[in-house]
Short mmCIF file of the C-alpha atoms (twelve columns), coordinates in Angstrom:
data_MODEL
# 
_entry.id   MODEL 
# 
loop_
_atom_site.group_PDB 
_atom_site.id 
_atom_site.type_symbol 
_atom_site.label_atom_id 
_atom_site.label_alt_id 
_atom_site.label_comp_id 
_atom_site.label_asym_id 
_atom_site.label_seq_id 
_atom_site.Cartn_x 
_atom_site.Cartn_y 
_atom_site.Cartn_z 
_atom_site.pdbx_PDB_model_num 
ATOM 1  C CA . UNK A 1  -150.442 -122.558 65.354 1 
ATOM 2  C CA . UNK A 2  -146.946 -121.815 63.827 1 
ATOM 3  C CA . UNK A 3  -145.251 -123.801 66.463 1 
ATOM 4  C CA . UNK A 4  -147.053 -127.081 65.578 1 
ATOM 5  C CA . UNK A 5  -146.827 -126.242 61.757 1 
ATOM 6  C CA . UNK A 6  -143.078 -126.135 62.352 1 
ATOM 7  C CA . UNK A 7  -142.704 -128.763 64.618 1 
ATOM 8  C CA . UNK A 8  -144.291 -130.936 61.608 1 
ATOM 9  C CA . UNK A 9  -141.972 -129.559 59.307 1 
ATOM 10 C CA . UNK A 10 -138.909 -130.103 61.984 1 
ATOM 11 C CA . UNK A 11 -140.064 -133.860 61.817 1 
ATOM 12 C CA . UNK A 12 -140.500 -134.041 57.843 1 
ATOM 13 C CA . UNK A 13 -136.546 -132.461 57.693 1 
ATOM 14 C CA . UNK A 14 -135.079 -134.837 60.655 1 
ATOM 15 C CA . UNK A 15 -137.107 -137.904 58.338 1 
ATOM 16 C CA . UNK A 16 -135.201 -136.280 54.773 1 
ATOM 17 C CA . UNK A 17 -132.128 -135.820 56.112 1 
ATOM 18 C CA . UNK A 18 -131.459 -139.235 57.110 1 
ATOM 19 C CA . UNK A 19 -133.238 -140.271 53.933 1 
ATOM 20 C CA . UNK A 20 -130.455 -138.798 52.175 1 
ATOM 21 C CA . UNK A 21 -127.811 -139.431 54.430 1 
ATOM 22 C CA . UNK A 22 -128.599 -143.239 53.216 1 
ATOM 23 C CA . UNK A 23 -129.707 -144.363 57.194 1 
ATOM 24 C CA . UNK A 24 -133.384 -144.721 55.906 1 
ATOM 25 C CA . UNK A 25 -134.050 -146.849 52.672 1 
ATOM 26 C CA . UNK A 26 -137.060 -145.228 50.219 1 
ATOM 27 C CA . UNK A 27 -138.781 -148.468 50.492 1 
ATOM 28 C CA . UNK A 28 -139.134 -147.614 54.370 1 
ATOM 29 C CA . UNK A 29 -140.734 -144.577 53.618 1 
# 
């Protein structure tokens, strides 16, 4: 379903945007 798909996607952005905002290190990920 396209909701689920995006909800994924939602999660995946939230995850890269504190990934670059420095909050997250890469060795977390």
């Amino acid at each position: 379903m396209p909701g689920e798909a995006k909800t994924e996607n939602s999660q995946m952005d939230v995850t890269i945007s504190l990934w670059q905002a420095g909050v997250i290190s890469k060795s977390d990920v």
